[in-house]
C-alpha positions in Angstrom: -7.4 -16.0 -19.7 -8.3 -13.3 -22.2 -9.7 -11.1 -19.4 -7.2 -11.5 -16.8 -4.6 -10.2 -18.9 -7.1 -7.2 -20.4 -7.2 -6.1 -16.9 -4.0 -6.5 -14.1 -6.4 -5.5 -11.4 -7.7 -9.1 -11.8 -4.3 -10.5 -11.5 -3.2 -12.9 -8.0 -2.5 -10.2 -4.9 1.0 -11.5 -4.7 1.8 -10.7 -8.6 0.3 -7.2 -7.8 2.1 -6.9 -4.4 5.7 -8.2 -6.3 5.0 -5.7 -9.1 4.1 -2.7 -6.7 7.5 -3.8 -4.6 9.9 -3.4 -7.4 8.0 -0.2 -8.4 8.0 1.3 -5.4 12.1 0.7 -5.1 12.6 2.0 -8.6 11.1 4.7 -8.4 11.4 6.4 -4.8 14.7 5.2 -4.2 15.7 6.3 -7.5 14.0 9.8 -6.7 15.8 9.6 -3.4 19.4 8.6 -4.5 18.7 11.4 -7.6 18.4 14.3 -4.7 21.5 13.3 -2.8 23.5 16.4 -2.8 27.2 15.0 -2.7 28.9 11.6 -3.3 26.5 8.5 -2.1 27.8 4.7 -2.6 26.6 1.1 -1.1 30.1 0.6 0.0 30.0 3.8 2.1 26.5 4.5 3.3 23.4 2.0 4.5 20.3 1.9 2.2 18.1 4.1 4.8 20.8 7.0 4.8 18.4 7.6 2.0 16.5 9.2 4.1 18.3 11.3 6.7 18.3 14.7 6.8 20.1 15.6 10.2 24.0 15.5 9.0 26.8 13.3 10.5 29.3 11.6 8.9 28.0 9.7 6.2 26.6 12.9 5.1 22.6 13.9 4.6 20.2 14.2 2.0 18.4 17.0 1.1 14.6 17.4 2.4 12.9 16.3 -0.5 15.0 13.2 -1.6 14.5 11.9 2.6 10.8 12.7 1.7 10.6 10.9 -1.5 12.9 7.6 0.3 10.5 7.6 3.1 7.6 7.6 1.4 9.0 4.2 -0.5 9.7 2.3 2.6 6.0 2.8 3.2 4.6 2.3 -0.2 7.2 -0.9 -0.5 6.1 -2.2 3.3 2.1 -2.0 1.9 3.1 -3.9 -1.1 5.4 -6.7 1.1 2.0 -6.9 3.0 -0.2 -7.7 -0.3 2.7 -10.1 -1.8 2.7 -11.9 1.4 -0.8 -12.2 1.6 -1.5 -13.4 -1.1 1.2 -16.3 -1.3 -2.2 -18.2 -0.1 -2.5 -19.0 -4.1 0.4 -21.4 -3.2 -1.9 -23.2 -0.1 -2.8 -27.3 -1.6 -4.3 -28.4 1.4 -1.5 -30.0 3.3 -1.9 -29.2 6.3 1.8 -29.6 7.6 3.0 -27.4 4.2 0.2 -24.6 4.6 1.0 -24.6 8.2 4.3 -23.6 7.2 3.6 -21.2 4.6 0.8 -19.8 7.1 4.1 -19.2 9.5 6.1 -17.4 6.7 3.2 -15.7 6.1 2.6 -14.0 9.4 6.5 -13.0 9.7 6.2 -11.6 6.6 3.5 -9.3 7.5 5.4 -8.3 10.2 8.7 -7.0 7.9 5.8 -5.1 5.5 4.8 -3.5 8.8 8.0 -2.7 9.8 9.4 -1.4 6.9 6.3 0.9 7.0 7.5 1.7 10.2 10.5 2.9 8.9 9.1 5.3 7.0 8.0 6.5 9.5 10.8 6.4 11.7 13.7 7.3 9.7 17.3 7.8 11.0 16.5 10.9 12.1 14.9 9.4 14.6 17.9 7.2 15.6 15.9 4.9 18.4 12.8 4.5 16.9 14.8 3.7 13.7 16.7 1.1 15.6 13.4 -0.7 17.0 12.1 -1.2 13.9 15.3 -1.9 11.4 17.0 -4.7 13.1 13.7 -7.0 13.8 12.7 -6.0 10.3 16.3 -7.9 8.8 15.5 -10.8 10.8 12.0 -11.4 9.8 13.5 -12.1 6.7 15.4 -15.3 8.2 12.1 -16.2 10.1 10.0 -15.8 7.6 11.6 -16.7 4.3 12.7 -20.4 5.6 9.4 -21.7 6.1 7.9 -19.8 2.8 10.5 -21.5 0.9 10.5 -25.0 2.8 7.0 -24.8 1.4 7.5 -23.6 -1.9 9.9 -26.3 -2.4 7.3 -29.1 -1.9 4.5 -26.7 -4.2 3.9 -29.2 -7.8 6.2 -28.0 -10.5 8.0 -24.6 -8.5 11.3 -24.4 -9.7 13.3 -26.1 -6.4 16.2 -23.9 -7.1 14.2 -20.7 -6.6 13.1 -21.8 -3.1 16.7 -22.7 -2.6 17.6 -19.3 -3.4 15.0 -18.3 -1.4 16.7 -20.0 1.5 20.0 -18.7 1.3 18.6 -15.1 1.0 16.9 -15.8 4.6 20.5 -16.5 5.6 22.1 -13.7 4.9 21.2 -11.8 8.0 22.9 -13.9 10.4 25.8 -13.9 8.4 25.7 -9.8 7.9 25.4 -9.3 11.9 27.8 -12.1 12.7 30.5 -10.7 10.7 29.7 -7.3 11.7 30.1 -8.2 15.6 33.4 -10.5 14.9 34.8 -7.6 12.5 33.5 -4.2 14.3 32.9 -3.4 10.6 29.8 -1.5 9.4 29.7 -3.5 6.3 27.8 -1.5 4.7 27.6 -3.1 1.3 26.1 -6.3 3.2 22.6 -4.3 3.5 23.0 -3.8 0.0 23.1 -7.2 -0.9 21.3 -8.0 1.3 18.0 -6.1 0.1 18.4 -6.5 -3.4 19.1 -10.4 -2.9 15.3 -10.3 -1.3 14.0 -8.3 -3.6 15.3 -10.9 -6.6 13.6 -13.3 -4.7 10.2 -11.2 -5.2 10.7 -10.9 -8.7 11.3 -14.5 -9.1 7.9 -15.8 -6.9 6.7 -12.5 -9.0 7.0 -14.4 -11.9 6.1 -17.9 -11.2 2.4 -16.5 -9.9 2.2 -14.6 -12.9 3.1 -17.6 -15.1 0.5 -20.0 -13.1 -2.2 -17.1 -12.1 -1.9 -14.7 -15.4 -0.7 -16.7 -18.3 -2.8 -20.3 -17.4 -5.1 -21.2 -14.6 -2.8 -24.1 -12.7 -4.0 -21.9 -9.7 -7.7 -22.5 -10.4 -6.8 -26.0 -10.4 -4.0 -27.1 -8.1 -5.3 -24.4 -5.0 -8.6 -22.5 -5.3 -10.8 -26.0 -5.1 -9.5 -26.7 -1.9 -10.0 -23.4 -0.4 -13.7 -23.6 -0.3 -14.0 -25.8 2.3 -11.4 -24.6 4.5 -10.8 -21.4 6.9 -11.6 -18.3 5.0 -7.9 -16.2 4.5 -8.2 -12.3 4.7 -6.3 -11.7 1.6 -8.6 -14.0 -0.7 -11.4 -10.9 0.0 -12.1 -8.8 -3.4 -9.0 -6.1 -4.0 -12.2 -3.5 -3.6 -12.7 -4.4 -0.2 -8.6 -5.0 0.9 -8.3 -1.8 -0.9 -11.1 0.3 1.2 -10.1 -1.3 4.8 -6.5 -0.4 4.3 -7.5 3.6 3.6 -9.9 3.3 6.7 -7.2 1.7 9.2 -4.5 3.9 7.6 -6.7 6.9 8.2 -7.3 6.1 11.7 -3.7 5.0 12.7 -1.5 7.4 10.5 -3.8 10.5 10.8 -4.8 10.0 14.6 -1.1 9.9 15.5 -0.3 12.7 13.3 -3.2 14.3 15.1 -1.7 12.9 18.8 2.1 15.6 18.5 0.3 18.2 17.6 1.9 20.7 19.6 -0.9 22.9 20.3 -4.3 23.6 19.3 -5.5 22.0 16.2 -9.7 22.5 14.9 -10.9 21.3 11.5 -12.7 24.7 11.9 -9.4 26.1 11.7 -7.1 23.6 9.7 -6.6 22.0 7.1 -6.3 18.2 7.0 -2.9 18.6 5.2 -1.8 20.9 7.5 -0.9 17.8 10.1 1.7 17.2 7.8 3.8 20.1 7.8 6.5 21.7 10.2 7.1 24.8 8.9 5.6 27.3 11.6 2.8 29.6 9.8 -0.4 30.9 10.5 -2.1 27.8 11.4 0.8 26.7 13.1 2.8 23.1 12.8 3.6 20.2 13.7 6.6 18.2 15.2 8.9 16.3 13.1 7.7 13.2 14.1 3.8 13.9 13.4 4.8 15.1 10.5 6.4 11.6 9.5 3.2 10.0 10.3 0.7 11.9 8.6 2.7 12.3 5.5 3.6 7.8 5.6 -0.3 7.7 6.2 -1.1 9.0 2.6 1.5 7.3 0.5 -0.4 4.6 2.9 -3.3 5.7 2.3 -2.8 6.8 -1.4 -1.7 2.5 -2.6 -4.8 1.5 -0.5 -7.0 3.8 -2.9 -5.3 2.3 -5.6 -6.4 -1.1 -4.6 -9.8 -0.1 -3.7 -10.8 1.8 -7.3 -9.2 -0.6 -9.3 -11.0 -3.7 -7.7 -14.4 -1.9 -8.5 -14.6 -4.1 -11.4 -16.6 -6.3 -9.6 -19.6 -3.9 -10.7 -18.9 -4.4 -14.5 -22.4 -5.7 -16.4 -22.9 -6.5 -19.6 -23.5 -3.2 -20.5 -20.6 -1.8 -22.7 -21.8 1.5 -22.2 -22.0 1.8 -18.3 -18.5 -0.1 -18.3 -16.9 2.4 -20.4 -18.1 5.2 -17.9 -17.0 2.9 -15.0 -13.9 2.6 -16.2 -13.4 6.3 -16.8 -14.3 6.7 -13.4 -11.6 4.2 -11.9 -8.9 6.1 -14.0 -9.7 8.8 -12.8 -9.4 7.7 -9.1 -6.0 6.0 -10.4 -4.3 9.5 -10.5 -6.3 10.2 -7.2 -4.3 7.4 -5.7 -1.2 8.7 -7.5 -1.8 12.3 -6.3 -2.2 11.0 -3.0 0.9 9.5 -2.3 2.4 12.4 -4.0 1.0 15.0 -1.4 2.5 12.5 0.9 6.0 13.4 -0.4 5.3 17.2 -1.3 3.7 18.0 2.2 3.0 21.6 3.3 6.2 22.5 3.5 7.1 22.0 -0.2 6.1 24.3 -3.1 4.6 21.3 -4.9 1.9 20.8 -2.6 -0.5 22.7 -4.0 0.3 21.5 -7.8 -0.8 17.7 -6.2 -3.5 18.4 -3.8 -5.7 20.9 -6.2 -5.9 18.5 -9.1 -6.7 15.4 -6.0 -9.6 17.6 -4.8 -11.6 17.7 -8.5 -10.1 14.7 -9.4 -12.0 13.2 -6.4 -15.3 15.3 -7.6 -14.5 13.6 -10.9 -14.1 10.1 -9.9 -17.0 9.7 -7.1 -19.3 11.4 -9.9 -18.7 9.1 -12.6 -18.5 5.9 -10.2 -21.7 6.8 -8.8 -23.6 7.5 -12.1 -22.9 3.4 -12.9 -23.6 2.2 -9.4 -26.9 4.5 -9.3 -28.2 2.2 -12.1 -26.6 -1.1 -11.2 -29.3 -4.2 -10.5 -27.9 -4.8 -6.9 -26.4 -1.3 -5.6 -28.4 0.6 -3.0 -29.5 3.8 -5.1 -29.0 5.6 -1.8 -25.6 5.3 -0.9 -25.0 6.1 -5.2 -26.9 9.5 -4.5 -25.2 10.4 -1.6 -21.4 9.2 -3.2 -22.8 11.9 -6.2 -23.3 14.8 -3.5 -19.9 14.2 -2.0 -18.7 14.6 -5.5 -20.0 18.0 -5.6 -18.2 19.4 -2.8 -15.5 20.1 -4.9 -16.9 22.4 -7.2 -19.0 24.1 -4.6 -15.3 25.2 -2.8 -14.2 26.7 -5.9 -17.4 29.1 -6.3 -17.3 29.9 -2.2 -13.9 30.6 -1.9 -11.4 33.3 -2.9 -8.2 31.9 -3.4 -9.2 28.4 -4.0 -6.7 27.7 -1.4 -8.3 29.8 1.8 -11.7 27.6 1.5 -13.5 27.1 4.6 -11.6 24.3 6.2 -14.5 22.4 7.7 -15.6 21.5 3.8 -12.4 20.1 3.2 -13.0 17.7 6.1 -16.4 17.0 5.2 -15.4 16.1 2.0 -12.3 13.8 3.2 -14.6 12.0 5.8 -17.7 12.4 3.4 -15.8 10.0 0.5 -14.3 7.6 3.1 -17.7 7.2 4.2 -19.2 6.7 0.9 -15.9 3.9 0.3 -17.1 2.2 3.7 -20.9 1.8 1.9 -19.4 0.0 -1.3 -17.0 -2.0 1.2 -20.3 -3.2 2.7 -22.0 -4.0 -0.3 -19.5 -5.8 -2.2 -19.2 -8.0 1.6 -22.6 -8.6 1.9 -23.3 -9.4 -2.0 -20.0 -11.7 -1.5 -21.8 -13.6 1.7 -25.1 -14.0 -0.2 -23.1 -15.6 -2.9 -21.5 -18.3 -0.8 -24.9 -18.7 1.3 -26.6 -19.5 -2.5 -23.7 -21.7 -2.8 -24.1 -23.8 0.5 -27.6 -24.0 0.1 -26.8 -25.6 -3.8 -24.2 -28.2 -2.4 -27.0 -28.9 0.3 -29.9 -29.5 -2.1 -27.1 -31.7 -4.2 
């Protein structure tokens, strides 16, 4: 118990997932509704006005507060994603009950992607907006009744939390009924709406952390069972989760960043950032909607790191002294995460990029340095892929002594350190699977020999 609490990393997905939720809306809303530049209320304007810029009449918000509310409906959908996923820590082996938390599950997973989506597709993009907004308040009847119809029957969960739960999932079809019998945009009905869900989080939130964090009725009302039953994505170390999320979010988010640019675009002459910009200059720009995606795909990108450095306690030993420098390493990638999803809200076209994106650069150096001096001299890590994770780390420096300004560095060493860390993050995503398999292989062939 001691450990678990030393270290929230170790804590059940969905506590993390709840916890990141609730962040996410504190803080980038908050940022959001703080940049407004005239009058906003709930009774007045719809939760993703947030994050409009083109003006009507509900008014607009200024370019930096749409960028800070967009960026939280993608950092919130990634977190309703992990929270979903890892309501398996509520599985007993029932087939009918799983079965139905299995089917909440999947629906859930759909509203984290949509809401991702609608970070991506704000309401400046009215139809895109639409595609994704309306099937993303529904999800929440779909999914939420048969989470909760589960949850009821789960040994000692509070009943009148899954109740709750249930009359949250109803509020939708109440919201749009009355809004096609009234013609009324009810707007404080969103409102409700979302904050009713998101008490619902805080209270599953706190019932894992109870069971997960503060005793081990986890351990022994749902983990025994799950040995001998199909393996669940989410139960995969955080390491791993963490390191397949930054992959897929670099292919999907940066590749259709990539797919409107307008015209010719070279990592010979680009920068990787410069996807996420629409402000015309020398190396030209992209469209609004690119833009969108590249600069959702590292907020994405930026929890997934997150995820990935802080699950690298999986390499701790029993040496205090390599921990120490382990740890100093995953700190450090902490604020790479964090500087991450802020070059995702202070894009190109913002004066603070620069004040995020030079500190991520030797921050990264930093981080893949330390990380890689541990791993070089752990008992099971290959020695090669430590080396080459400490020559990566290097880059860094080398751009500041071959460049002048620090910002007009070759552009192909930017990319080849971008591509030269994700590759290094595929390695220890490998090696954390593979020592994982051997594991349950040495386990199979122990209950065999029993």
């Amino acid at each position: 118990m001691g450990l678990q609490l030393r270290n929230p990393f170790r804590w059940p997905l969905t506590v993390l997932g709840g916890i990141f939720v609730l962040l996410g809306e504190t803080v980038f809303t908050g940022q959001a509704y703080r940049q407004w530049p005239a009058e906003f209320s709930p009774l007045t304007h719809y939760h993703s006005d947030l994050g409009m810029t083109v003006g009507g009449p509900p008014g607009a918000n200024t370019a930096l507060g749409a960028q800070y509310y967009n960026a939280g409906q993608v950092f919130i959908g990634l977190a309703v994603i992990l929270f979903i996923g890892g309501l398996y820590v509520y599985y007993t082996g029932d087939r009918r009950r799983d079965a139905l938390l299995t089917i909440g599950q999947l629906a859930g997973i759909f509203i984290g992607i949509a809401l991702i989506m609608n970070g991506v597709y704000s309401l400046d993009f009215e139809t895109g907006h639409a595609i994704w907004v309306i099937p993303m308040f529904l999800g929440i009847t779909v999914g939420l009744v048969p989470i909760n119809a589960a949850l009821y029957a789960y040994p000692g969960f509070p009943r009148w939390i899954a109740g709750y739960g249930v009359l949250v999932a109803i509020l939708p079809l109440g919201r749009y009924l009355l809004m096609y019998v009234t013609a009324d945009p009810l707007f404080i009905a969103e409102w409700i709406l979302i904050y009713a869900a998101f008490v619902w989080i805080f209270l599953v939130t706190i019932d894992a952390f109870r069971r997960g964090v503060l005793s081990n009725r986890f351990k022994r009302t749902s983990e025994a069972h799950q040995r001998d039953s199909t393996p669940n994505p989410f139960r995969r170390p955080l390491t791993v989760l963490g390191g397949l999320f930054l992959l897929l979010g670099e292919a999907f988010f940066t590749g259709m960043a990539y797919s409107h640019w307008p015209g010719a675009f070279s990592p010979l002459s680009n920068f990787h950032s410069d996807l996420g910009g629409t402000v015309a200059s020398g190396r030209g720009a992209n469209t609004a909607l690119g833009a969108q995606f590249y600069d959702a795909g590292q907020v994405f990108q930026g929890l997934a790191l997150i995820l990935f450095v802080g699950g690298l306690y999986v390499y701790y030993t029993r040496s205090r002294r390599r921990n120490a420098v382990l740890v100093a390493g995953q700190l450090v990638g902490l604020f790479v995460g964090v500087a991450l999803i802020m070059n995702g809200i202070y894009s190109v076209d913002f004066d603070g990029h620069a004040a995020w994106v030079i500190p991520l650069f030797f921050a990264l150096s930093a981080t893949l340095i330390l990380l890689n001096i541990v791993l070089y001299g752990h008992p099971q890590f290959p020695r090669v892929a430590a080396v080459y994770g400490g020559l990566v780390g290097l880059i860094p420096p080398v751009m500041l002594y071959v460049t002048t300004p620090l910002l007009e560095s070759p552009f192909v060493v930017e990319w080849i350190l971008i591509y030269g860390a994700m590759l290094w993050m595929l390695l220890v995503v490998v090696d954390v699977l593979s020592g994982e398999m051997q594991q349950s292989n040495y386990g199979a062939s122990e209950t065999a020999e029993g």
